[in-house]
C-alpha positions as CSV (number, residue, x, y, z in Angstrom):
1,X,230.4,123.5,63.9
2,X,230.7,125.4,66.8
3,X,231.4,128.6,65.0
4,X,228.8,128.6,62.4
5,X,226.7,128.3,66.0
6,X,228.5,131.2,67.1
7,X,227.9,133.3,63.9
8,X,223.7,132.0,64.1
9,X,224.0,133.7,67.5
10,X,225.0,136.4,66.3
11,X,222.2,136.8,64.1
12,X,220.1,136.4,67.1
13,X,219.0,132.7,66.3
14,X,218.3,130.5,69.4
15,X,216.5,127.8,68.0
16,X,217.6,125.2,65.2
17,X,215.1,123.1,63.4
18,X,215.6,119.4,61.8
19,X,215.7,116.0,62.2
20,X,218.6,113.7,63.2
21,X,219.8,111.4,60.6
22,X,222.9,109.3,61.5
23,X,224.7,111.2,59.0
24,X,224.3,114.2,61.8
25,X,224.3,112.6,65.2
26,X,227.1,113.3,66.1
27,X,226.9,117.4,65.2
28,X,223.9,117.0,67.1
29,X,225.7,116.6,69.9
30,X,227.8,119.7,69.6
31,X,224.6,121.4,68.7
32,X,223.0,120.4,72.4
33,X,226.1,121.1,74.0
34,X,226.2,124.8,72.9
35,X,225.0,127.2,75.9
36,X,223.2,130.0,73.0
37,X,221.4,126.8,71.0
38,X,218.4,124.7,71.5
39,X,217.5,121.9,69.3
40,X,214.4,122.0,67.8
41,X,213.3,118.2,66.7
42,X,210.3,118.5,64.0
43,X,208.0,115.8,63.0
44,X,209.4,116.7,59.0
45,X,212.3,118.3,57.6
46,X,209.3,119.9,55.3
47,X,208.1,121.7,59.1
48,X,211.6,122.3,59.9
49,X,211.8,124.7,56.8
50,X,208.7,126.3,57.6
51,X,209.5,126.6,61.1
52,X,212.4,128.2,60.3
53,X,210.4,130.5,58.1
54,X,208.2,131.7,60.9
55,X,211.8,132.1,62.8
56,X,213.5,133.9,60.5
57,X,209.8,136.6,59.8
58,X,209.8,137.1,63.9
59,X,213.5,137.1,64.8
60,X,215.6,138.3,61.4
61,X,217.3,135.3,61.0
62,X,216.5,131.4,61.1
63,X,218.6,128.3,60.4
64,X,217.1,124.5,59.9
65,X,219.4,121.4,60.1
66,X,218.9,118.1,58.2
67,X,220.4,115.2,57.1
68,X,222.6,114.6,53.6
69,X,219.8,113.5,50.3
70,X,216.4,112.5,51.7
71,X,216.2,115.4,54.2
72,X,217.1,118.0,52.2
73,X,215.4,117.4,49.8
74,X,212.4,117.2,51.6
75,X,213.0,120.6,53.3
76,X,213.6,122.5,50.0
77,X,209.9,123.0,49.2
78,X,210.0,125.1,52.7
79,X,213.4,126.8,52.1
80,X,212.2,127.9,48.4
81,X,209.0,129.5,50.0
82,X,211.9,131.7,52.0
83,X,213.7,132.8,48.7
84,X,210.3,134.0,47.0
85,X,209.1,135.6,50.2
86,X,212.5,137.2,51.0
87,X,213.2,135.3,54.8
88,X,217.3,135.1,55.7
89,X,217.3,131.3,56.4
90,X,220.4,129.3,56.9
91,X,220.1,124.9,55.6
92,X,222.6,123.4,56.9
93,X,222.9,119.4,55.2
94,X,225.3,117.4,57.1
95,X,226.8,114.4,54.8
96,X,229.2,112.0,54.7
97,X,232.3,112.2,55.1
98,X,235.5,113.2,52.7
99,X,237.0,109.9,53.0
100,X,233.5,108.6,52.2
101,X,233.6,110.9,49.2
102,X,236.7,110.2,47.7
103,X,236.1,106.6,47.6
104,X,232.6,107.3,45.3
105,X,231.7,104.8,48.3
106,X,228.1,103.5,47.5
107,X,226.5,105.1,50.7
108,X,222.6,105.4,51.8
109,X,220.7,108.8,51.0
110,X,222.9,108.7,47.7
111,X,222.1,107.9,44.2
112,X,224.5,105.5,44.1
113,X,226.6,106.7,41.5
114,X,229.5,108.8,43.6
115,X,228.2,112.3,42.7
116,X,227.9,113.9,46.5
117,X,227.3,117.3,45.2
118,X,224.1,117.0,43.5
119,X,222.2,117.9,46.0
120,X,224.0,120.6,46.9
121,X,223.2,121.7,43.3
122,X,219.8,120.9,43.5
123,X,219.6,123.7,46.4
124,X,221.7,126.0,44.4
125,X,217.8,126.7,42.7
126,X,216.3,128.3,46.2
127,X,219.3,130.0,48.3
128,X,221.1,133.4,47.0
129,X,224.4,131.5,48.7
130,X,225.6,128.2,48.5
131,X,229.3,126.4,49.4
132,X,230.2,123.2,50.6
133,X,232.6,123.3,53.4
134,X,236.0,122.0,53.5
135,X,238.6,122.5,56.0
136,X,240.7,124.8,54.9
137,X,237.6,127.5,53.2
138,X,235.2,126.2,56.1
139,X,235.1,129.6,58.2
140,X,235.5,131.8,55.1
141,X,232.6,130.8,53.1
142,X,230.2,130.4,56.0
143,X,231.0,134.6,56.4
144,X,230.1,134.4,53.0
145,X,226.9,132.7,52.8
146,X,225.7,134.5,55.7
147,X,226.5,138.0,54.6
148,X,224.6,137.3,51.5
149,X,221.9,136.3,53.3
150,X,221.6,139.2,54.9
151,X,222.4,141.7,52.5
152,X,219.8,139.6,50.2
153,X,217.2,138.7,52.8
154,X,216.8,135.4,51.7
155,X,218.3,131.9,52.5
156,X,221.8,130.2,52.0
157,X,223.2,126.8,52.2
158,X,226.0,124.5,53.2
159,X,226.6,121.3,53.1
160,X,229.3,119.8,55.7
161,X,230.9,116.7,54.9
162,X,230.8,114.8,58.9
163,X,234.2,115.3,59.5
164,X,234.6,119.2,58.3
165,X,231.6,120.2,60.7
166,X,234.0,118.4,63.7
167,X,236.8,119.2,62.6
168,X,238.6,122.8,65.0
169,X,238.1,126.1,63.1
170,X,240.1,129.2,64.0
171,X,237.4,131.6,65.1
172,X,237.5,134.9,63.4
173,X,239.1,137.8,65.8
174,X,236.0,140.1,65.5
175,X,232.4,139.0,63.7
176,X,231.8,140.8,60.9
177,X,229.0,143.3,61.0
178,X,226.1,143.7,58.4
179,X,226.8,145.8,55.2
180,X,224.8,148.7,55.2
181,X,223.5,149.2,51.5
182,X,225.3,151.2,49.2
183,X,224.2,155.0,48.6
184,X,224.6,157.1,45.8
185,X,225.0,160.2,46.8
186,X,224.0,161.5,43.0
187,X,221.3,159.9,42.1
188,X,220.1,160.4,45.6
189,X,220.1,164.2,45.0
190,X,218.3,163.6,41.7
191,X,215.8,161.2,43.4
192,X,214.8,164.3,45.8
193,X,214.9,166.9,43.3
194,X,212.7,164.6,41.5
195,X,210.2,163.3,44.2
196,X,209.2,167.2,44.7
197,X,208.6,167.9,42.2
198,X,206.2,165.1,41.7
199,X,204.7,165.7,45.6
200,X,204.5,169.7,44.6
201,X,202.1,168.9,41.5
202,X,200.0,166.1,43.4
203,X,196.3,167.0,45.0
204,X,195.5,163.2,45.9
205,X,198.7,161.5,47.1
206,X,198.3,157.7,48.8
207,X,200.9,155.3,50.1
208,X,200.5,151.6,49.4
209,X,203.1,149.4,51.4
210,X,204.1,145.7,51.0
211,X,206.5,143.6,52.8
212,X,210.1,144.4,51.7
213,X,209.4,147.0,54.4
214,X,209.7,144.6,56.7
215,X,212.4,142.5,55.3
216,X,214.7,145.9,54.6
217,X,214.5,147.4,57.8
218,X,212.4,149.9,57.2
219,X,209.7,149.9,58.9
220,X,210.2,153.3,61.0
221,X,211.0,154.8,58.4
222,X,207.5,154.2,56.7
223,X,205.8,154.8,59.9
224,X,207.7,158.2,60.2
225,X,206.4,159.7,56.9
226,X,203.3,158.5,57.3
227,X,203.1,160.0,60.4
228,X,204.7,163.3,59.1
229,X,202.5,163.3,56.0
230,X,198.5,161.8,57.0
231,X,198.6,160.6,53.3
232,X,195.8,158.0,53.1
233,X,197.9,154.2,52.7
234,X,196.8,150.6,52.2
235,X,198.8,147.7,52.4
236,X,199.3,144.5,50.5
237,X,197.9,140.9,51.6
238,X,201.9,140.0,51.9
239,X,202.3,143.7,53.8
240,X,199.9,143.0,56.2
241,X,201.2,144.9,60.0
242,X,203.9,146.5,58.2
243,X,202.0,149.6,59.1
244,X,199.8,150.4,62.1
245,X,196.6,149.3,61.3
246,X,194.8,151.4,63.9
247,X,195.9,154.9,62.5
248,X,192.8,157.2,61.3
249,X,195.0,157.4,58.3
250,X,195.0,153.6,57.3
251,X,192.9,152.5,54.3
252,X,192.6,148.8,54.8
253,X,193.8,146.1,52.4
254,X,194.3,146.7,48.8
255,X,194.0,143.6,46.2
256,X,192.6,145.0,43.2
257,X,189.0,143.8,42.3
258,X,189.7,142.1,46.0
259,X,189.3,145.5,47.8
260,X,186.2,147.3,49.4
261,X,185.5,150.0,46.8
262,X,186.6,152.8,49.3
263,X,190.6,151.1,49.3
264,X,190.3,150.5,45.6
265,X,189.2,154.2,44.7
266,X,191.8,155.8,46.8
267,X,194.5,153.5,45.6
268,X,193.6,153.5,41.9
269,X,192.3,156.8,41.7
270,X,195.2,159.2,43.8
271,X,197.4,161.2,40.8
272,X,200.5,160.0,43.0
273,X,200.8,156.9,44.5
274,X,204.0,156.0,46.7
275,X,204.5,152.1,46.4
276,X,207.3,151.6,49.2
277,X,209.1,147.9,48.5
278,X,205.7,146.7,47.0
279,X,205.9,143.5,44.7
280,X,202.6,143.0,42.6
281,X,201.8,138.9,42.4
282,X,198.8,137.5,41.5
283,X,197.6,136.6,44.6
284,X,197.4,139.7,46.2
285,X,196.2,142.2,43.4
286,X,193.3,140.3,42.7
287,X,194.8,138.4,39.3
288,X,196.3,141.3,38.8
289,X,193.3,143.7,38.8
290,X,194.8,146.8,40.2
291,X,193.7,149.8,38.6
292,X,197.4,152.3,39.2
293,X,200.1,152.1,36.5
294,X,202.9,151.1,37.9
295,X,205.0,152.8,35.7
296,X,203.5,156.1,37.2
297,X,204.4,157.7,40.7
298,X,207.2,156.8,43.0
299,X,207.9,153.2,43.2
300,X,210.3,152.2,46.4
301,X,212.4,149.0,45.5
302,X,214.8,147.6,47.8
303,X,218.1,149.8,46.3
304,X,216.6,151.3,43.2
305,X,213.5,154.4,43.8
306,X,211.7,155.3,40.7
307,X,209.6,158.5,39.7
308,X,207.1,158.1,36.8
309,X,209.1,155.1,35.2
310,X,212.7,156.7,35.7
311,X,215.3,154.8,37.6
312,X,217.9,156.4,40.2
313,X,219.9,153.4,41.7
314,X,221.9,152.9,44.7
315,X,218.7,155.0,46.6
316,X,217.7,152.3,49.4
317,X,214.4,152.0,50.3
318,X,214.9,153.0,54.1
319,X,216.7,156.2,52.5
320,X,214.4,156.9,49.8
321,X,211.5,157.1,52.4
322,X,213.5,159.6,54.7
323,X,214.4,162.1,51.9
324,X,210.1,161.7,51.1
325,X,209.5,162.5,54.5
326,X,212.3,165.7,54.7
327,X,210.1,166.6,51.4
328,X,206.8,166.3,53.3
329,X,207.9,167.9,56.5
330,X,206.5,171.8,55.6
331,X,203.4,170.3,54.2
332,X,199.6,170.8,56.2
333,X,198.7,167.1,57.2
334,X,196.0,166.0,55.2
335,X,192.8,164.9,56.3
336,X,191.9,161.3,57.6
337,X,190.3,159.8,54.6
338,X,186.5,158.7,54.7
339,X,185.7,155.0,55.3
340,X,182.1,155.6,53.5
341,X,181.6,154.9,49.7
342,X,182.4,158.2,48.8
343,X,186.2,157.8,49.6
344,X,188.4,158.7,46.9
345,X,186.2,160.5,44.3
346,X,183.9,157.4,43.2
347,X,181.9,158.8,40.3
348,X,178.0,160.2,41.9
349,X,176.5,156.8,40.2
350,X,178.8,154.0,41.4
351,X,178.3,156.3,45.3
352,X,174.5,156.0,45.3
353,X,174.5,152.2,43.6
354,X,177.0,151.3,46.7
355,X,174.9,153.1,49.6
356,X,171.8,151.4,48.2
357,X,173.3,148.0,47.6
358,X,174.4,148.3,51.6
359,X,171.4,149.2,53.1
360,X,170.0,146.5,51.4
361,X,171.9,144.1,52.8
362,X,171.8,146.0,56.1
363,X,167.9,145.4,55.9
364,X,167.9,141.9,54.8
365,X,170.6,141.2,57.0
366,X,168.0,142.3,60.0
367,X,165.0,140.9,58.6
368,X,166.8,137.2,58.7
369,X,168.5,138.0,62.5
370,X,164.2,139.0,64.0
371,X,162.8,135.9,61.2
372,X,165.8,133.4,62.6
373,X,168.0,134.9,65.4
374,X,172.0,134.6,64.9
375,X,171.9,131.3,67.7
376,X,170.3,129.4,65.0
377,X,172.1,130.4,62.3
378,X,174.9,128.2,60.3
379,X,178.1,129.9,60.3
380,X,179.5,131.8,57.5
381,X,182.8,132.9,56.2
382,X,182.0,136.3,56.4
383,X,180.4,136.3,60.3
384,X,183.9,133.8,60.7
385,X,186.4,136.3,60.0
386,X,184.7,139.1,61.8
387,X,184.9,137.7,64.5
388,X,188.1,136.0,64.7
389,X,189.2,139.8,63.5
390,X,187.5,141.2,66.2
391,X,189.4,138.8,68.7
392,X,192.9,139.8,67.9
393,X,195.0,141.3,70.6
394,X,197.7,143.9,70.6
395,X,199.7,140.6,71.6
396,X,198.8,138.4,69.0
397,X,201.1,136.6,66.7
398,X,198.5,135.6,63.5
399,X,199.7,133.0,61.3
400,X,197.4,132.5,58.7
401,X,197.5,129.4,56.3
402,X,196.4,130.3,52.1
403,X,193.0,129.9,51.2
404,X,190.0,131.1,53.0
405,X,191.8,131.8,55.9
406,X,194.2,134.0,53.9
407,X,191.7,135.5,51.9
408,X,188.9,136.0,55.2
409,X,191.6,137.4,58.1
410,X,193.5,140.0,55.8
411,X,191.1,142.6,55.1
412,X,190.1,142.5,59.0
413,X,192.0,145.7,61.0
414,X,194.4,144.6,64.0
415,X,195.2,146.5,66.9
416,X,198.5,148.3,66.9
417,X,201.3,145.5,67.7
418,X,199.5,142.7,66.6
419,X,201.7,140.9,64.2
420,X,201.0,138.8,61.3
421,X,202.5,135.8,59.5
422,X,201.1,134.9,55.8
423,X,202.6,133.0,52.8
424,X,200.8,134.8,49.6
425,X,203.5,134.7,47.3
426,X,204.6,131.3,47.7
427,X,201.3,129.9,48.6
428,X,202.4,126.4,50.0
429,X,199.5,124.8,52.2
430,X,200.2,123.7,55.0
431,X,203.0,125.9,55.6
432,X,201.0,128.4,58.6
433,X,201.0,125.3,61.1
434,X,205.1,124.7,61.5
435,X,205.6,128.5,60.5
436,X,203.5,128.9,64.1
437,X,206.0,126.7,65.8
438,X,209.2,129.0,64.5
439,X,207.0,132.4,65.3
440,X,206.1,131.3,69.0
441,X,209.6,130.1,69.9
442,X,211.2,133.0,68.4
443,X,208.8,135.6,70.3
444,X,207.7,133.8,73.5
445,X,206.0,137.0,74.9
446,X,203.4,136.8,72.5
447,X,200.1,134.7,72.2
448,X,199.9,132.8,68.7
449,X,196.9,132.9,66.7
450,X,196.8,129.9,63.8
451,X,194.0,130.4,61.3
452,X,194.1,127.2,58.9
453,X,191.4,125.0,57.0
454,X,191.3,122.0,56.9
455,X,193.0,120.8,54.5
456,X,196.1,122.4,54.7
457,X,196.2,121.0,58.1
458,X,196.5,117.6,56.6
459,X,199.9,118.0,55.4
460,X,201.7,119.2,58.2
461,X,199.4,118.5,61.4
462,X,201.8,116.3,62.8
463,X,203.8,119.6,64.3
464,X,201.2,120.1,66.3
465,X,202.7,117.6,68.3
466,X,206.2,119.6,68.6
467,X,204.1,122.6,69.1
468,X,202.6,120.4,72.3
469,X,205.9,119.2,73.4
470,X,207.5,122.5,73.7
471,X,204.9,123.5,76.0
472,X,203.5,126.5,73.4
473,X,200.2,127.9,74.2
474,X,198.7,129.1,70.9
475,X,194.9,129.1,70.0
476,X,194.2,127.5,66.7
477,X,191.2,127.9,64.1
478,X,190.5,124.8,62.1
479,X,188.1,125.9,59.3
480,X,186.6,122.2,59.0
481,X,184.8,123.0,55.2
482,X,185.1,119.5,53.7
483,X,188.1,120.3,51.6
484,X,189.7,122.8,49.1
485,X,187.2,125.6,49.1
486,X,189.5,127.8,47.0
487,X,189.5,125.6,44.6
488,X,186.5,124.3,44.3
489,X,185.3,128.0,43.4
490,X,188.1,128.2,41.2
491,X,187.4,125.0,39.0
492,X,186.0,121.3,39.9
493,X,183.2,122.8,42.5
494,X,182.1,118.8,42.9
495,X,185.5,117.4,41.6
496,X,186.6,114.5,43.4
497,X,190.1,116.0,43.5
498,X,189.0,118.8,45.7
499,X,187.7,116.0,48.0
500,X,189.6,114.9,51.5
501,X,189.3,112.5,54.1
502,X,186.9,113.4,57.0
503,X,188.9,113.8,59.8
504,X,187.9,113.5,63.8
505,X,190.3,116.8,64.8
506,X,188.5,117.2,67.7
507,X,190.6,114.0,69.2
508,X,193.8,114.8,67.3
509,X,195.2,116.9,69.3
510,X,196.0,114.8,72.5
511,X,196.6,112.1,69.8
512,X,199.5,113.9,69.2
513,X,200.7,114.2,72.2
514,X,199.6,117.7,73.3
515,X,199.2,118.2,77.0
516,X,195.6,118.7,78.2
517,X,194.4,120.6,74.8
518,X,191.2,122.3,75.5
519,X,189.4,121.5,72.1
520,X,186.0,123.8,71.2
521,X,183.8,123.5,68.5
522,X,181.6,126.1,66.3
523,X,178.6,125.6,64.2
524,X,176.9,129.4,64.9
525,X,177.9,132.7,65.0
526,X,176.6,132.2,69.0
527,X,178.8,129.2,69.4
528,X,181.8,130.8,67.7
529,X,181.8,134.0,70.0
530,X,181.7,131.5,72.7
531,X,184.4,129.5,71.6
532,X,186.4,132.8,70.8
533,X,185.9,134.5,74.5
534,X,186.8,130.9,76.7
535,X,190.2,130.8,74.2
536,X,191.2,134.1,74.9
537,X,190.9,133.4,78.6
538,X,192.7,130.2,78.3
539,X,196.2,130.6,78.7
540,X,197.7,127.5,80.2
541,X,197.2,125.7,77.3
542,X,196.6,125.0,73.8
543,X,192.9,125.6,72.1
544,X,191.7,124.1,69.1
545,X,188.6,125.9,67.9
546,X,187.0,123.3,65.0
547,X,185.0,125.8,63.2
548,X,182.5,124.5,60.8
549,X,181.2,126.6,57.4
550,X,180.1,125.0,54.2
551,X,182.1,123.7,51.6
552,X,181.0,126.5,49.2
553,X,181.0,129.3,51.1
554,X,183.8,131.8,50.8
555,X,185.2,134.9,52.7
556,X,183.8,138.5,50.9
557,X,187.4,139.4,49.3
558,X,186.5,136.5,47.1
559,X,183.0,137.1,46.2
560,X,184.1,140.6,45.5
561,X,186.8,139.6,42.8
562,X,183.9,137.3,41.2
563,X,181.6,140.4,40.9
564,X,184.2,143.3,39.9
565,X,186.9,141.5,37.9
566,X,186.5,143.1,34.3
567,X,186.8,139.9,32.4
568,X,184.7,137.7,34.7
569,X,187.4,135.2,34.9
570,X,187.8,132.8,36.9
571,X,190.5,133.3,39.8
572,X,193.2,131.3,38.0
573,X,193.2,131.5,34.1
């Protein structure tokens, strides 16, 4: 045990996440005892996944500990979340031991029936790596699982029988280091020859960026040809901080019929778009509304680059974006692009309908703030994310839970360094809470910022109460709406499934345990900026912020997909 500790280290993990189960308590032990590890006790192994998540998005790496059966299973939700979403995450199950084994022993957290490997193969479903550990493969196949986890930016697992993780290990003489991806030199000449010739014939060229960026290692890379280039870019709901968001150059979010029309038209409407590691999912293309073909321009993939549909392998995405910005280098920067209507070539009509339709709602807008000023006015999703946008510091960690929150923070602008912390793809409520709890401890410097409604809080608040323990100072934003918003608009708008139970959050936190919680509430836009100024200014300890909106009320990204989406459908079909 101690050198898979040692290896985790390594990796720059500090923390480990789980629960004790007597099946472990023992490797517990070594666990405290190692000077590079703290132990991490969750409320769930479900939050110790999650945390780990958060971990492993902040840090590079995270690693969760459970118990044999019951708690691995009930952390492979979290750890399947990390294999969609591309997060290196090490599960390490601890079981019972070989003696135990052999025996077909009827144990507990067993079926019963001898078989002690089918969990193991159960998790073989969500990890790139797998192996259960055995004395004399022990040190060999944990270099194994954790190389592919790394090369593969996603998680691994192995199980340890008791005794193995106990049992002495001859340490390797050196650690091995990370494998740099493979090049080919060839079709990396043809790549370039290619990508000219494509950049040469282009008059409207725009970047779109998404989170392999972030998981490859190549974020300065991007930020270099951006910077070398001016080209207009967007960015993905699951890209979101993967470029500087403060640049004159940045767009906003893209997400198809999501989008404000200015993103969308310079997006759909460039003759060359650059996708760098951009995967298109229905959740963050608007039900797949995006207008570009992606068989057209140059797509960026994690070892593969493609120009107009054809294919040159072994071109990583870090060294596909260098050779575009050697291409670039001669070329006059272009200029910022315009943030009015008229950005990217909107047809005269749709231009005039848009300015009208805006100052219209500029004018009504004023005529309701003289008739009924803002102090008396309910709070809305849209006045909500403005200003929780607005609030975001260079400092910020912002984990933001799927949903409204999700769907309200994205399209907001952050200030260069402010960092955020989504789950689009995998879309698991619940998960931003524990992810928090990973993020903070694996970046103490900076502030967290938890945007989550309701009820996705109900299936993993109880980590609020780690969160307190560990002395973290975050500010959190309940959205108190009455229940599943999202899917109320979706279908069922007075369903009793998309009902909850009415919960008093106000006294939950110290409930759990958390030290002196200073707990606000929000009803107006005038009690909200309130609320938002007195948490920024409170940094000894944590800030709930119960924010109330109506249950059928939803952030503008999703009232612009009902309005624009060709088919009028609804957001899941």
């Amino acid at each position: 045990m101690d050198h898979l500790l040692n290896r985790l280290n390594h990796l720059g993990v500090r923390h480990l996440f789980g629960i004790a189960g007597d099946y472990n308590l023992a490797v517990l032990d070594r666990v405290l005892a190692h000077p590079g590890m703290d132990w991490i006790g969750t409320s769930s192994e479900l939050g110790a996944a999650y945390a780990a998540d958060g971990y492993g998005r902040t840090r590079g790496f995270g690693a969760l500990l459970t118990t044999f059966g019951v708690g691995e299973l009930s952390a492979i939700n979290g750890v399947a979340g990390s294999y969609a979403e591309r997060v290196p995450v090490l599960h390490i199950a601890v079981g019972p031991t070989q003696a135990t084994e052999r025996a077909g022993s009827v144990v507990h957290h067993s079926m019963g029936d001898g078989d002690f490997d089918r969990f193991a193969r159960a998790q073989r479903q969500v990890v790139c790596a797998d192996a259960v550990l055995r004395p004399d493969n022990a040190v060999s196949e944990i270099e194994r699982v954790l190389a592919a986890c790394v090369r593969e930016s996603r998680p691994g697992y192995v199980r340890l029988p008791r005794d193995v993780a106990l049992a002495p290990a001859s340490p390797l003489v050196s650690l091995a280091a990370a494998e740099e991806p493979v090049v080919d030199e060839d079709s990396l000449d043809a790549f370039r020859s290619a990508a000219r010739d494509r950049l040469v014939a282009a008059h409207r060229t725009a970047v779109l960026a998404d989170f392999l960026v972030d998981r490859f290692k190549a974020r300065e890379e991007l930020a270099v040809l951006l910077m070398a280039s001016s080209f207009p870019h967007a960015v993905l709901a699951t890209g979101k901080t993967v470029v500087d968001e403060s640049s004159p150059h940045f767009l906003g979010l893209y997400g198809g019929a999501m989008s404000k029309a200015p993103v969308r038209a310079a997006i759909d409407n460039a003759d060359l778009l650059i996708r760098a590691g951009v995967l298109l999912a229905d959740m963050t293309t608007g039900k797949f509304t995006h207008g570009f073909d992606p068989e057209e321009g140059i797509d960026l993939g994690i070892t593969v680059a493609k120009v107009d549909g054809v294919a040159f392998p072994g071109v990583p995405l870090a060294k596909a974006l260098a050779v575009l910005t050697e291409l670039v280098g001669g070329r006059p920067p272009a200029p910022a692009p315009t943030v009015g209507p008229s950005c990217g070539a909107l047809a005269p009509l749709t231009q005039l309908a848009s300015h009208t339709s805006t100052k219209v709602k500029e004018s009504a807008t004023a005529l309701a703030h003289e008739l009924c000023p803002p102090k008396f006015l309910p709070l809305t999703q849209s006045y909500l994310w403005k200003a929780v946008g607005a609030a975001v510091q260079p400092d910020y960690t912002v984990v933001a839970d799927n949903g409204t929150c999700l769907l309200g923070i994205v399209a907001r602008r952050f200030p260069r360094g402010a960092r955020f912390v989504g789950q689009p793809l995998w879309a698991s409520i619940g998960y931003a809470l524990p992810a928090l709890l990973g993020a903070q401890l694996a970046d103490p410097s900076r502030r967290g910022l938890l945007l989550i409604g309701d009820g996705a809080a109900q299936l993993t608040v109880q980590e609020l109460g780690t969160i307190g323990r560990h002395h973290l100072k975050p500010i959190v934003v309940l959205v108190d709406n009455d229940g599943y918003t999202v899917e109320r608009i979706t279908h069922g708008l007075r369903a009793e499934y998309n009902e909850i139970a009415q919960w008093r959050w106000s006294r939950l936190p110290a409930a759990l345990g958390v030290p002196d919680p200073l707990v606000l509430s929000a009803r107006t836009p005038a009690s909200l900026d309130r609320a938002l100024s007195e948490a920024a200014a409170t940094t000894d300890r944590l800030v709930l912020i119960e924010a109330f909106t109506s249950k059928y009320d939803v952030p503008p990204a999703l009232k612009r997909l009902a309005l624009h989406r060709p088919d009028r459908a609804r957001w899941v079909a």
